[in-house]
mmCIF file of the N, C-alpha and C atoms, coordinates in Angstrom:
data_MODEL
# 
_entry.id   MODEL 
# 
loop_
_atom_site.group_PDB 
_atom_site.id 
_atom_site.type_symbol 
_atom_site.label_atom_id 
_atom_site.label_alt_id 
_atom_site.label_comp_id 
_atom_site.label_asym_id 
_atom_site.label_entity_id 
_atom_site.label_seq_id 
_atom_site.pdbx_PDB_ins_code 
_atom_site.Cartn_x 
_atom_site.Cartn_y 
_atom_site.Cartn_z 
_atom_site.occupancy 
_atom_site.B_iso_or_equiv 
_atom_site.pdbx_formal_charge 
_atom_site.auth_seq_id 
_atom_site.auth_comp_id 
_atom_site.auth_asym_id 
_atom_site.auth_atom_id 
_atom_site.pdbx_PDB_model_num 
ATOM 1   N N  . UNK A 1 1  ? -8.074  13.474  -3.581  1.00 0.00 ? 1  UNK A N  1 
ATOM 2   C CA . UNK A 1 1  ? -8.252  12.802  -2.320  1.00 0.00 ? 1  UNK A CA 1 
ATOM 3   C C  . UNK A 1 1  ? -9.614  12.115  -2.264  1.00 0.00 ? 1  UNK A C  1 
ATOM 4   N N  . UNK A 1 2  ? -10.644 12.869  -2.966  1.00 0.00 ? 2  UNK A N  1 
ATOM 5   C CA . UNK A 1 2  ? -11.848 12.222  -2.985  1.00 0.00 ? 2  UNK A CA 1 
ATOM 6   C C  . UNK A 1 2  ? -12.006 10.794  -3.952  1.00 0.00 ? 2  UNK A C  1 
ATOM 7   N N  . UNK A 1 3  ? -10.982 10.736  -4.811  1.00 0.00 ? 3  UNK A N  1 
ATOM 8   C CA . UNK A 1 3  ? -10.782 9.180   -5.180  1.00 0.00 ? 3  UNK A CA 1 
ATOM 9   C C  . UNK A 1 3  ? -10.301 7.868   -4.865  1.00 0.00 ? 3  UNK A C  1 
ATOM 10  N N  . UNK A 1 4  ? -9.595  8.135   -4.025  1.00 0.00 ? 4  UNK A N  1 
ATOM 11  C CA . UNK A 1 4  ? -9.063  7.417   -2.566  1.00 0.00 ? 4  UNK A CA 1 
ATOM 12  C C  . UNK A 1 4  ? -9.190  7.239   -1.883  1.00 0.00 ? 4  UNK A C  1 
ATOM 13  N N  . UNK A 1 5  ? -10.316 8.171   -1.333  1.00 0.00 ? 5  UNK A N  1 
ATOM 14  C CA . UNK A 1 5  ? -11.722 8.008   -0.081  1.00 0.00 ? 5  UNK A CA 1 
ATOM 15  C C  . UNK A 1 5  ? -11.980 6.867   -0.493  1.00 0.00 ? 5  UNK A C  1 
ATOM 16  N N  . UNK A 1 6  ? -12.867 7.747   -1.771  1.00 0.00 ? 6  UNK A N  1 
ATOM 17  C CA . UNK A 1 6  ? -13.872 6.097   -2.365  1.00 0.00 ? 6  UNK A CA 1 
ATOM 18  C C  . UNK A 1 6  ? -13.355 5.314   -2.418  1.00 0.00 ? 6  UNK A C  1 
ATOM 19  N N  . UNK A 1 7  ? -12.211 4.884   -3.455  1.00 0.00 ? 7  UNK A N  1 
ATOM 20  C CA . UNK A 1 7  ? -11.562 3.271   -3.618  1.00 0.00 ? 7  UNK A CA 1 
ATOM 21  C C  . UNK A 1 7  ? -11.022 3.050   -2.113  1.00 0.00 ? 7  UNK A C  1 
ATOM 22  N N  . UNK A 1 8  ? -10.415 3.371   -0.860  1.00 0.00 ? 8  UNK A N  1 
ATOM 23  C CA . UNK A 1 8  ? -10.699 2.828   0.487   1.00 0.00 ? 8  UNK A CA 1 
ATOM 24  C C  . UNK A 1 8  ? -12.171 2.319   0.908   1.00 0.00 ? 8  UNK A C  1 
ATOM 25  N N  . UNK A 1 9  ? -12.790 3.473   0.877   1.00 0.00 ? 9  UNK A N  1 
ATOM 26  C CA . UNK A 1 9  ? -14.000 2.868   1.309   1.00 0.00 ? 9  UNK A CA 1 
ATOM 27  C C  . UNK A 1 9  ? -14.443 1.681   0.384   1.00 0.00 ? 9  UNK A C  1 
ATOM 28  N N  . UNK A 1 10 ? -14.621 1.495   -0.817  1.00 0.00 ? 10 UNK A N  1 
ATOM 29  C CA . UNK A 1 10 ? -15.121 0.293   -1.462  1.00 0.00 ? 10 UNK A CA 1 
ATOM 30  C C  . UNK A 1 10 ? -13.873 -1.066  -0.666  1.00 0.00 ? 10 UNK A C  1 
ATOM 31  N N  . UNK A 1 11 ? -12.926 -0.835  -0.671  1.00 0.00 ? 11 UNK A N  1 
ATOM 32  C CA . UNK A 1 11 ? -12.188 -2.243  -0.280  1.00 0.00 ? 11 UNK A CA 1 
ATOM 33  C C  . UNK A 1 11 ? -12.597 -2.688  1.209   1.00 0.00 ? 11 UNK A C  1 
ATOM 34  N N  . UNK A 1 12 ? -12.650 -1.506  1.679   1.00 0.00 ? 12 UNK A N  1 
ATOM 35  C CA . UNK A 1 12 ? -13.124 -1.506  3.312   1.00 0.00 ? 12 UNK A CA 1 
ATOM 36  C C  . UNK A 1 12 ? -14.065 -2.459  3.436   1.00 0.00 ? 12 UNK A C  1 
ATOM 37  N N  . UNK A 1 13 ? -15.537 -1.939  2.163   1.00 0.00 ? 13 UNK A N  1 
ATOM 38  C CA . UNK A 1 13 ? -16.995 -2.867  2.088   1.00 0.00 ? 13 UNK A CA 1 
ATOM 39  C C  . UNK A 1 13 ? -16.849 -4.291  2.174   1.00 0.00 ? 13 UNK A C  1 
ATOM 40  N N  . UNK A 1 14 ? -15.838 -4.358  0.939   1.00 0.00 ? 14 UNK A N  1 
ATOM 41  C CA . UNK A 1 14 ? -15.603 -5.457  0.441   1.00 0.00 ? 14 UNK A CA 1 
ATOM 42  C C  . UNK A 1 14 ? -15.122 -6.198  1.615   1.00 0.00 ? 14 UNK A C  1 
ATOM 43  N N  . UNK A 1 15 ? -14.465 -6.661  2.245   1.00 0.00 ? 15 UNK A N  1 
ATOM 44  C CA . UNK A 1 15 ? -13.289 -7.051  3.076   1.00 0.00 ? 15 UNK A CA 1 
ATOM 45  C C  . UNK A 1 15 ? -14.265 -7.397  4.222   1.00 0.00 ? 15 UNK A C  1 
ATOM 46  N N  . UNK A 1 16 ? -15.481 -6.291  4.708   1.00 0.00 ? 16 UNK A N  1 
ATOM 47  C CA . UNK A 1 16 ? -15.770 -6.444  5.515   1.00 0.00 ? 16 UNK A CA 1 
ATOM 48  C C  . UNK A 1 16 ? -17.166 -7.605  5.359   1.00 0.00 ? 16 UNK A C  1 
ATOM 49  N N  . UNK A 1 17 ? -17.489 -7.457  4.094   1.00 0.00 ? 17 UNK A N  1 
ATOM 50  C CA . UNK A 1 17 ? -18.724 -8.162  3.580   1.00 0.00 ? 17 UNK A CA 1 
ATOM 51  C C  . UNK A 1 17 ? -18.311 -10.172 3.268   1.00 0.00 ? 17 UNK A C  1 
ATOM 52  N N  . UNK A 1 18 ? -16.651 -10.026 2.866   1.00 0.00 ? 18 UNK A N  1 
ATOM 53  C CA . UNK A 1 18 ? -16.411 -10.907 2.458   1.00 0.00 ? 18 UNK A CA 1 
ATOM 54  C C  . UNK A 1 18 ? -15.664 -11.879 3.319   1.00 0.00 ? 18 UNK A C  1 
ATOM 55  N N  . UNK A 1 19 ? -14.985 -10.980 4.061   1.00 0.00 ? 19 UNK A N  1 
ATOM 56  C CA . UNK A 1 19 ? -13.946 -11.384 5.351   1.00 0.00 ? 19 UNK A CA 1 
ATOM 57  C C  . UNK A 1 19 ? -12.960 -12.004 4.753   1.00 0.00 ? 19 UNK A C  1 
ATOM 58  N N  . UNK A 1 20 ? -12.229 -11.280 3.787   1.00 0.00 ? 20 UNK A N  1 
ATOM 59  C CA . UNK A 1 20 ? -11.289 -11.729 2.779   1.00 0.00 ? 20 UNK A CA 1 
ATOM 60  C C  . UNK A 1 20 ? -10.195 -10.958 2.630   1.00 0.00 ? 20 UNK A C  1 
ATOM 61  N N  . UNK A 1 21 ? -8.915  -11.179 1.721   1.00 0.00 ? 21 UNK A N  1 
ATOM 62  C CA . UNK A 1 21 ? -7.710  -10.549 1.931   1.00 0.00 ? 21 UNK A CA 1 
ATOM 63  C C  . UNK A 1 21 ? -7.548  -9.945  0.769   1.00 0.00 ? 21 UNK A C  1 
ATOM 64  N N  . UNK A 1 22 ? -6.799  -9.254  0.068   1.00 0.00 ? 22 UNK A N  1 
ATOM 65  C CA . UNK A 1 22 ? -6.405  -8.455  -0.685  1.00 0.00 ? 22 UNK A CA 1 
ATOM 66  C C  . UNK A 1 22 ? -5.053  -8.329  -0.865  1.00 0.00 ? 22 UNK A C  1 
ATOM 67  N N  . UNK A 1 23 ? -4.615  -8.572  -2.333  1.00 0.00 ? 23 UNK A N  1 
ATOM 68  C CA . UNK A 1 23 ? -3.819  -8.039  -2.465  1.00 0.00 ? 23 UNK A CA 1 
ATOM 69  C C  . UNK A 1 23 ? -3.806  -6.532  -3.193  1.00 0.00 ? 23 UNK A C  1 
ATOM 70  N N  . UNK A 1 24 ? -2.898  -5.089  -2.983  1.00 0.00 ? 24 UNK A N  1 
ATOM 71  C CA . UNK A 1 24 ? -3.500  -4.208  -3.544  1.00 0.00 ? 24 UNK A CA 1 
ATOM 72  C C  . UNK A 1 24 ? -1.755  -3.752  -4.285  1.00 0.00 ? 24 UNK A C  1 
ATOM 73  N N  . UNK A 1 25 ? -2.081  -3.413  -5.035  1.00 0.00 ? 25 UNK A N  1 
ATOM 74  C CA . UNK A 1 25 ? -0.532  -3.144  -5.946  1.00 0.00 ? 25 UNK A CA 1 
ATOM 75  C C  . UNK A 1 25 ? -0.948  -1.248  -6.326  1.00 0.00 ? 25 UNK A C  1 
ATOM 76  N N  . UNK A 1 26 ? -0.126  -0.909  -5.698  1.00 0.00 ? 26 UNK A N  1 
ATOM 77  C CA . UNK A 1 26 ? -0.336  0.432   -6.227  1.00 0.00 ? 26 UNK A CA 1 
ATOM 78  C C  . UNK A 1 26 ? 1.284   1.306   -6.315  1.00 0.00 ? 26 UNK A C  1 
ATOM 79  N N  . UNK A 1 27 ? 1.029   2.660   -6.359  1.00 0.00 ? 27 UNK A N  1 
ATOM 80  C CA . UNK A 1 27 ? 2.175   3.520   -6.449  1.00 0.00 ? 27 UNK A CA 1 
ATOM 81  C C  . UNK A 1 27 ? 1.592   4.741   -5.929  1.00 0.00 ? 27 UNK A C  1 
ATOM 82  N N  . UNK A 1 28 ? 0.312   4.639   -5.149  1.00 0.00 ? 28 UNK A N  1 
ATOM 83  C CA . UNK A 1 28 ? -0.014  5.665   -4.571  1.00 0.00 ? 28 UNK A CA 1 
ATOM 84  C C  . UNK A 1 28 ? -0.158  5.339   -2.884  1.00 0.00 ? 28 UNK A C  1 
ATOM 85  N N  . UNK A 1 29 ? 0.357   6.066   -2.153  1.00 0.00 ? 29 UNK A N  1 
ATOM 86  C CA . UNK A 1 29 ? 0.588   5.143   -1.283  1.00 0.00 ? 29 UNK A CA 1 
ATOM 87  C C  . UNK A 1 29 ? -0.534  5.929   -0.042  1.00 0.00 ? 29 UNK A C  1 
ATOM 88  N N  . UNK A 1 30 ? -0.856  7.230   -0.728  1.00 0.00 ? 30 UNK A N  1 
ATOM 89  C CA . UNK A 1 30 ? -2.432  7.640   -0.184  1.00 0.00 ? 30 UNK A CA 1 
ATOM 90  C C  . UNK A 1 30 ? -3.303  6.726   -0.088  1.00 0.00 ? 30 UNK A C  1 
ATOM 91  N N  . UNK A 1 31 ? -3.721  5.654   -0.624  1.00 0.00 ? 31 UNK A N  1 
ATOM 92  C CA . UNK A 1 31 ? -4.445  4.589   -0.928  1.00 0.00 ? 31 UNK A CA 1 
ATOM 93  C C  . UNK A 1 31 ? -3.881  3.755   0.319   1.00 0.00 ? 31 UNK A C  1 
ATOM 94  N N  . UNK A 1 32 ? -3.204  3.556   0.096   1.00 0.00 ? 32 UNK A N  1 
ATOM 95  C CA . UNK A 1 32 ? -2.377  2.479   1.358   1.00 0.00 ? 32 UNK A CA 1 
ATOM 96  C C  . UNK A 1 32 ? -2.473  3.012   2.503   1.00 0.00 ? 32 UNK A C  1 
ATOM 97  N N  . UNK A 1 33 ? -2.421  4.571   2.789   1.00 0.00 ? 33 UNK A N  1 
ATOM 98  C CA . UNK A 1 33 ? -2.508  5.061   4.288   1.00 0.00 ? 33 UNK A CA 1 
ATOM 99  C C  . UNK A 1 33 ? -4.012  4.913   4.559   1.00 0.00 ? 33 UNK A C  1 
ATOM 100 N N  . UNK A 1 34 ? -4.808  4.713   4.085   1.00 0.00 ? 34 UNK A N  1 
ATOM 101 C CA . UNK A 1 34 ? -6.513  5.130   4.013   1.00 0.00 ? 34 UNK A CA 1 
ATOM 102 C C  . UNK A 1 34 ? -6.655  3.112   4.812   1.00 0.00 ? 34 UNK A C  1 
ATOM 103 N N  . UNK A 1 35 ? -6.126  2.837   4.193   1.00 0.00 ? 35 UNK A N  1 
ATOM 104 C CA . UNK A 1 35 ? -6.620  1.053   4.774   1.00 0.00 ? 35 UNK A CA 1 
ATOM 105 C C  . UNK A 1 35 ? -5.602  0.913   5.792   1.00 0.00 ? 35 UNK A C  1 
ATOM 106 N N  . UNK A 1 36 ? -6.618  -0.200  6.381   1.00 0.00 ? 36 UNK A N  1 
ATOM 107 C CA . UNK A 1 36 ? -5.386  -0.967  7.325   1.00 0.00 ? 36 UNK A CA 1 
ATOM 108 C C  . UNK A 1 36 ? -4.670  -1.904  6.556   1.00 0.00 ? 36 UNK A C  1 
ATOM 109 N N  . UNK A 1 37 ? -3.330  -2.184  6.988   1.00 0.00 ? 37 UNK A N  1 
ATOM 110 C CA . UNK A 1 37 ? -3.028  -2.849  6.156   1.00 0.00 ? 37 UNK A CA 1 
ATOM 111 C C  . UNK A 1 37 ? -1.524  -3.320  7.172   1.00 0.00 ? 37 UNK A C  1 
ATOM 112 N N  . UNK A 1 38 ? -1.953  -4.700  6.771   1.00 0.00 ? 38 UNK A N  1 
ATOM 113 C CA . UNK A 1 38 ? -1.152  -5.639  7.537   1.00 0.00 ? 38 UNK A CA 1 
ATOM 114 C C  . UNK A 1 38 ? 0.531   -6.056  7.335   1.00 0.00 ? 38 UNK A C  1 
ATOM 115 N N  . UNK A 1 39 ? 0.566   -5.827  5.612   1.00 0.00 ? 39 UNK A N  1 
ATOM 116 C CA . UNK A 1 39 ? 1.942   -6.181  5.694   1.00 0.00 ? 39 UNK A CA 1 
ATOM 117 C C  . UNK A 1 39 ? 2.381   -5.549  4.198   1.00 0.00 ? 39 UNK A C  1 
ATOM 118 N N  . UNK A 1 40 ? 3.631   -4.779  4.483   1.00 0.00 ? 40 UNK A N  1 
ATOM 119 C CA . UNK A 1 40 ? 3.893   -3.916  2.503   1.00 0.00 ? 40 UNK A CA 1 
ATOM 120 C C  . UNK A 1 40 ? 5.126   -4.403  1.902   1.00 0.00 ? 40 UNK A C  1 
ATOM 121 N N  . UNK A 1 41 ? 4.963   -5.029  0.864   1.00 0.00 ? 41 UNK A N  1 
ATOM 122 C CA . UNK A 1 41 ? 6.366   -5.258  0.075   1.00 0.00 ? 41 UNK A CA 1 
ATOM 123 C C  . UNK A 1 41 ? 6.908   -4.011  -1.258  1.00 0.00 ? 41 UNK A C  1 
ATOM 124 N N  . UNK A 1 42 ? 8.020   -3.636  -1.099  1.00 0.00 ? 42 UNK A N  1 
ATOM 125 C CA . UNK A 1 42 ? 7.926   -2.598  -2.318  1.00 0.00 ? 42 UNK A CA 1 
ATOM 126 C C  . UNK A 1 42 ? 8.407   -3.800  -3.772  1.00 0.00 ? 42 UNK A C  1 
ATOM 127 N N  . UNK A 1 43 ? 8.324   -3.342  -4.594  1.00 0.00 ? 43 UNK A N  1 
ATOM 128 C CA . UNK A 1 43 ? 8.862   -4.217  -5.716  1.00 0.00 ? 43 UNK A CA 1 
ATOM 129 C C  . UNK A 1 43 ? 9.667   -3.076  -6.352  1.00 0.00 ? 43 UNK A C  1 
ATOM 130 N N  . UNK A 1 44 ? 10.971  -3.421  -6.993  1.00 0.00 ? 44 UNK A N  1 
ATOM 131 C CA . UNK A 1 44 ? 11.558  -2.689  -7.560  1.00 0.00 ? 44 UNK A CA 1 
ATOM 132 C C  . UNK A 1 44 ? 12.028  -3.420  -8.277  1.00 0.00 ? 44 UNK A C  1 
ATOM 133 N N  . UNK A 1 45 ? 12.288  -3.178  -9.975  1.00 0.00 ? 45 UNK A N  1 
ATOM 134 C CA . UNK A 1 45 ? 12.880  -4.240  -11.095 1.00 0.00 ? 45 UNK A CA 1 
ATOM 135 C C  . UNK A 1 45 ? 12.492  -5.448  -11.108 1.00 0.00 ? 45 UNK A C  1 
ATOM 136 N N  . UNK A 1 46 ? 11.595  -5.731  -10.520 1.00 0.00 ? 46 UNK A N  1 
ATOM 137 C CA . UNK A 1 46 ? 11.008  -7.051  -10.861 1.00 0.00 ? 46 UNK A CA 1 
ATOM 138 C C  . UNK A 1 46 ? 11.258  -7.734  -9.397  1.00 0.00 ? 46 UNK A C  1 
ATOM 139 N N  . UNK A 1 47 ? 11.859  -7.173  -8.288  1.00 0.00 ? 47 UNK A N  1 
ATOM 140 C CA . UNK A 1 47 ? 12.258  -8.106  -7.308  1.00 0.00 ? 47 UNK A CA 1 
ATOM 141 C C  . UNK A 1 47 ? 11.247  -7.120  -5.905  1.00 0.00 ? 47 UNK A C  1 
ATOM 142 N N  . UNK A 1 48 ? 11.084  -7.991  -4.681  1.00 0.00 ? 48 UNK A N  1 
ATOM 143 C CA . UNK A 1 48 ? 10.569  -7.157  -3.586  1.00 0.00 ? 48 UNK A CA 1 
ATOM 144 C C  . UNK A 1 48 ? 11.969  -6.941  -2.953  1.00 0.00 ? 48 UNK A C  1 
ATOM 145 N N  . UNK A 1 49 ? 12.186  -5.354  -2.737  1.00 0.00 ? 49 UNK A N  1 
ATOM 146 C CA . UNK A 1 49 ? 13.240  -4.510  -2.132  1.00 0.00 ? 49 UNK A CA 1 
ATOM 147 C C  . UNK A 1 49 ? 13.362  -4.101  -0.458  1.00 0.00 ? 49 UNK A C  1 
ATOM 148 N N  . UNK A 1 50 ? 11.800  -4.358  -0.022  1.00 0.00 ? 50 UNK A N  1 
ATOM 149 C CA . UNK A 1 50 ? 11.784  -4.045  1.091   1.00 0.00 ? 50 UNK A CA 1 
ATOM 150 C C  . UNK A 1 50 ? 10.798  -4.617  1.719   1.00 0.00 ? 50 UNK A C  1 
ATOM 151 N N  . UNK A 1 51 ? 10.671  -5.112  2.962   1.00 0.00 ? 51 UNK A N  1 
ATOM 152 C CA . UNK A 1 51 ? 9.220   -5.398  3.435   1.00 0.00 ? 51 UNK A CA 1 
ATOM 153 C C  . UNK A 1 51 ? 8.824   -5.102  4.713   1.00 0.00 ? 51 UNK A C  1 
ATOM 154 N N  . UNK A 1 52 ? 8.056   -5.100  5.390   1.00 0.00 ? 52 UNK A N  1 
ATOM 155 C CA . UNK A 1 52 ? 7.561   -4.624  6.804   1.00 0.00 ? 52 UNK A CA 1 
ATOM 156 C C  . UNK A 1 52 ? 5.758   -4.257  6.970   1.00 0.00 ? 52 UNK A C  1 
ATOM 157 N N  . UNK A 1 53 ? 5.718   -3.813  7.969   1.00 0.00 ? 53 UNK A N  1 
ATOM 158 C CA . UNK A 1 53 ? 4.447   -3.661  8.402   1.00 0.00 ? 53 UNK A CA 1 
ATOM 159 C C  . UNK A 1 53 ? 3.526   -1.783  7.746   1.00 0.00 ? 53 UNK A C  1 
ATOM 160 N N  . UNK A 1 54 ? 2.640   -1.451  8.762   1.00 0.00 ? 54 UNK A N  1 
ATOM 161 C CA . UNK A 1 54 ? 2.099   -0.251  8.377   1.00 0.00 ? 54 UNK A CA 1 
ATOM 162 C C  . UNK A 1 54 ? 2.894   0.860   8.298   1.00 0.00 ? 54 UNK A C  1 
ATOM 163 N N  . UNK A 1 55 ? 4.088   0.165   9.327   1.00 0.00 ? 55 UNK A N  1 
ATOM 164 C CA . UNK A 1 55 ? 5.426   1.650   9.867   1.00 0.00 ? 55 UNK A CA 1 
ATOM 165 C C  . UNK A 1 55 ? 6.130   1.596   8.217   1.00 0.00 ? 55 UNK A C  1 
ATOM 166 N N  . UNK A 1 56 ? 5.739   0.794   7.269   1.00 0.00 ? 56 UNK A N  1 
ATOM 167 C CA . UNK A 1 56 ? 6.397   1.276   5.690   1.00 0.00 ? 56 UNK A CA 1 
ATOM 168 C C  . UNK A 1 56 ? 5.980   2.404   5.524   1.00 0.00 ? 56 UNK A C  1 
ATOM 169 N N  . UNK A 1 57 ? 4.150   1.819   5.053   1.00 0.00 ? 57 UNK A N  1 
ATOM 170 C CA . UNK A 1 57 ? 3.299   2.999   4.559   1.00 0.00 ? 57 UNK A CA 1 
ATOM 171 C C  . UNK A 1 57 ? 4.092   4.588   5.164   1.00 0.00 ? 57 UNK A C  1 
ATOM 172 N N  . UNK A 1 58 ? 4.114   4.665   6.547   1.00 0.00 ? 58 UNK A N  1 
ATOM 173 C CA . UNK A 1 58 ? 4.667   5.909   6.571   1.00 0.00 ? 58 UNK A CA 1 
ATOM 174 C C  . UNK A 1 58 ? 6.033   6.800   6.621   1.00 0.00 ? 58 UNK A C  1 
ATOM 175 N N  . UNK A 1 59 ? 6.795   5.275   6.286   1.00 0.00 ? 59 UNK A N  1 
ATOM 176 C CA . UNK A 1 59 ? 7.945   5.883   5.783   1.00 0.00 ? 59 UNK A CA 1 
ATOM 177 C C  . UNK A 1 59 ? 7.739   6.283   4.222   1.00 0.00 ? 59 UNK A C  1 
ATOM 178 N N  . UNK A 1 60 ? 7.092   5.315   3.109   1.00 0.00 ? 60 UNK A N  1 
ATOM 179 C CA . UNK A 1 60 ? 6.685   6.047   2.015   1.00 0.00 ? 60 UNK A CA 1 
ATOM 180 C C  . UNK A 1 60 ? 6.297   6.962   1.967   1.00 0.00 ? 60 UNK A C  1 
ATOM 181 N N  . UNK A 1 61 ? 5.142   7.441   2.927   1.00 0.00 ? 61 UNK A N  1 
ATOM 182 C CA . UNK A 1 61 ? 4.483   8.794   2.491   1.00 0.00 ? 61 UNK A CA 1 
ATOM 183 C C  . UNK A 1 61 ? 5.440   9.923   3.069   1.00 0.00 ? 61 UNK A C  1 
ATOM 184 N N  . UNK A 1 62 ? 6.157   9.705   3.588   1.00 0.00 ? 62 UNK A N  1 
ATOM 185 C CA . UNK A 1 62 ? 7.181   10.945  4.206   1.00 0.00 ? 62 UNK A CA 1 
ATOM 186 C C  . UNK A 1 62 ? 8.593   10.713  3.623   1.00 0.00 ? 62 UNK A C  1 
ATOM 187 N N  . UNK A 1 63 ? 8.737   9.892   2.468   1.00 0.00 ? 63 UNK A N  1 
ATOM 188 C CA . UNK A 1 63 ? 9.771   9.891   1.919   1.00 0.00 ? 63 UNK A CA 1 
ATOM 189 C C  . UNK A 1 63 ? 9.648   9.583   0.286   1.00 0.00 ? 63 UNK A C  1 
ATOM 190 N N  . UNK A 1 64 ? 9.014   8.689   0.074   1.00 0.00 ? 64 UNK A N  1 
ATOM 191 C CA . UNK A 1 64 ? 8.665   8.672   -1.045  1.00 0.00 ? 64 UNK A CA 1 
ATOM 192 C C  . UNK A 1 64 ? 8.942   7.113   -1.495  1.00 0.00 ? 64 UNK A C  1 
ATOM 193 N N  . UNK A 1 65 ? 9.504   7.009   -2.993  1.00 0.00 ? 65 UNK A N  1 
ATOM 194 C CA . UNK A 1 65 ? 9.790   5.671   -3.330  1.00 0.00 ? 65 UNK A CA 1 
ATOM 195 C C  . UNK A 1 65 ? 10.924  5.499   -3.944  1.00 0.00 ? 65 UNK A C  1 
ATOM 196 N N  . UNK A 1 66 ? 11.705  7.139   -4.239  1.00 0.00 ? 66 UNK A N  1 
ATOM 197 C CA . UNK A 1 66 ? 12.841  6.835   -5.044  1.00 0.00 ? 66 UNK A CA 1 
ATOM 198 C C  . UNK A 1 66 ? 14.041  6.660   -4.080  1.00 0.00 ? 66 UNK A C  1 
ATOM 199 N N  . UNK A 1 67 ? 14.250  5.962   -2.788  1.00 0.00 ? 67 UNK A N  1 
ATOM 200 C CA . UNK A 1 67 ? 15.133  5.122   -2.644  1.00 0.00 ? 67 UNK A CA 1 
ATOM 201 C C  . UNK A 1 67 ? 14.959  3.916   -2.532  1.00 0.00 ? 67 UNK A C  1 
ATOM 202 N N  . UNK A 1 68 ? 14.209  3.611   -2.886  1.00 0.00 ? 68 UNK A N  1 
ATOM 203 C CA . UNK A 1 68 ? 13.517  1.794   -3.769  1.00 0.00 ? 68 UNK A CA 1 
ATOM 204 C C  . UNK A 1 68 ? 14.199  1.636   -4.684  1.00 0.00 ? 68 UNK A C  1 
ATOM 205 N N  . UNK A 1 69 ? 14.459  2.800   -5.767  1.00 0.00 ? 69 UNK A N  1 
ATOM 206 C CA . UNK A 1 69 ? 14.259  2.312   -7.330  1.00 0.00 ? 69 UNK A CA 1 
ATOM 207 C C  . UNK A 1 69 ? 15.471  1.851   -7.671  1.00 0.00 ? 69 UNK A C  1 
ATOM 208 N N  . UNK A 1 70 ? 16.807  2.394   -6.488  1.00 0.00 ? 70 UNK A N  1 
ATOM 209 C CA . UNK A 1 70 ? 17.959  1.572   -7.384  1.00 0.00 ? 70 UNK A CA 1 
ATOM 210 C C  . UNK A 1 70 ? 18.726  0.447   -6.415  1.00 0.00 ? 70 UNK A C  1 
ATOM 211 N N  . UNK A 1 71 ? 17.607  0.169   -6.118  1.00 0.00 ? 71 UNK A N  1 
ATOM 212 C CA . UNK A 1 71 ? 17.782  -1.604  -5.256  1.00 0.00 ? 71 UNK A CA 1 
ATOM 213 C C  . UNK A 1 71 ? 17.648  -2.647  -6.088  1.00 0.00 ? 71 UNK A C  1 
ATOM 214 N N  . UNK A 1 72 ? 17.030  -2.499  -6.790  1.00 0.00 ? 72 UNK A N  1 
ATOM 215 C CA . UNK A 1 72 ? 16.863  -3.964  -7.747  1.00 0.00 ? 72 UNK A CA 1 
ATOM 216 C C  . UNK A 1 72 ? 17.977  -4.707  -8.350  1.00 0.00 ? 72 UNK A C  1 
# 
């Protein structure tokens, strides 16, 4: 958890220093709950499977990702 602090907090800096956007690609979606974050696409097989706002992030973290994986 203490690595996800940090890498939040560094994007946080960043973002706030730069007033800039991000794209962030991950599979941890601890990372994703730590930021604000405006809009989530999942990718599955090469295609985006799902998209929506922060209300993703917490359907991921309370469900996970493996009913993503056989959408593609």
């Amino acid at each position: 958890m203490d690595a996800v602090r940090t890498v939040s907090k560094g994007i946080e800096a960043f973002q706030a220093d730069k007033s800039a956007s991000l794209l962030i690609i991950t599979h941890n979606a601890a990372i994703l709950s730590a930021l604000k974050v405006d809009a989530v696409h999942i990718l599955a097989g090469g295609k985006i499977v799902a998209e929506g706002g922060p209300e993703l992030v917490d359907k991921i973290t309370k469900e996970g990702f493996a009913a993503y994986e056989g959408e593609a």
